[in-house]
N, C-alpha and C positions, 0 to 999 in steps of 0.2 A: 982725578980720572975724568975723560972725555964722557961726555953722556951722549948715547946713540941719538938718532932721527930718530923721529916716530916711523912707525912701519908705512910703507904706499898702501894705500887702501885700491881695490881694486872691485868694483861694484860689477858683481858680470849680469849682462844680459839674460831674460826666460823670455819662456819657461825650461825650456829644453837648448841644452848645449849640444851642436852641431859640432861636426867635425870643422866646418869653417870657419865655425867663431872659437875652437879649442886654439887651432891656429892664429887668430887672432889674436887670444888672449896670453897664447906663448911667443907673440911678440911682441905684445906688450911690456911683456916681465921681462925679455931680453932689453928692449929700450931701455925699460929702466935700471937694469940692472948693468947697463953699461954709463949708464953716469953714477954709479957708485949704489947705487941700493940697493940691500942685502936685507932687506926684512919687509916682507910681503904678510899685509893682509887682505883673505880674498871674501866679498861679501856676497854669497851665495843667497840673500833673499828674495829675491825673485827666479832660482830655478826650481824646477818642481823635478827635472829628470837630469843627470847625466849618465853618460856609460863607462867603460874602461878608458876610453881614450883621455878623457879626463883625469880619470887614478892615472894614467901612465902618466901622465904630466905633470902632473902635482910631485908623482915619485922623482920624478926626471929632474924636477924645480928643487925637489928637499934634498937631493944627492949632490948636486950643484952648490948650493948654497951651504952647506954644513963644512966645507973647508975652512969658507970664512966670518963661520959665526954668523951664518945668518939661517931665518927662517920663512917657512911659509905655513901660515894658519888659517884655518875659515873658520868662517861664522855664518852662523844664521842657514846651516844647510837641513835642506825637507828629511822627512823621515827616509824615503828610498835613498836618497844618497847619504847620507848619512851611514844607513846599513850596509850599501855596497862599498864604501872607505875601510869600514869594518871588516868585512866579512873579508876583503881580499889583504887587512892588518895595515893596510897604507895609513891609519889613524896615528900607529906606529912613529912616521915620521913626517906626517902632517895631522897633525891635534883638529879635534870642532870642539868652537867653543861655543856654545846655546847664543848669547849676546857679543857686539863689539865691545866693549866695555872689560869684560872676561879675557876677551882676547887680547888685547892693548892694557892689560892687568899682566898677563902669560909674559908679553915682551921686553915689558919691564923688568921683570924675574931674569928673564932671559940675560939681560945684562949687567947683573950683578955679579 
């Protein structure tokens, strides 16, 4: 059996995610995800704030990608966002994991 790529790591920008750089960072995950990559990790250590538009992306990236076995996970997100992932259940179908390490643990699992 094939063994997948490691996930693209995607280090975003702070403190605070803008609606410019949401867009930005959802075309990034398009670029890459048209030369074949389907497992997305996003490393949120450096933001301290995001809002909805961010959950709506993230949702938008996991509903996308679940056709074909693939994922998108963070790591390393502050306590407010963390709680707003939660609270609105997007955790659901984008996991936070405390460390990258956890999370690059997660996607190995993922493809057994």
């Amino acid at each position: 059996m094939r063994t997948p790529p490691p996930p693209t790591v995607i280090l975003l920008p702070g403190p605070d995610l803008t609606p410019e750089l949401i867009d930005q960072i959802s075309a990034l995950l398009e670029e890459s995800y048209s030369q074949g990559n389907r497992r997305f990790l996003v490393d949120c250590s450096d933001v301290m704030w995001a809002g909805m538009d961010f959950v709506a992306m993230l949702v938008t990236w996991a509903r996308r990608l679940h056709p074909d076995r693939g994922a998108i996970r963070l790591t390393s997100a502050s306590n407010s966002m963390e709680k707003l992932i939660q609270v609105t259940q997007a955790d659901r179908m984008v996991p936070i994991y405390r460390t990258s390490r956890e999370a690059f643990d997660a996607f190995g699992a993922l493809s057994r």
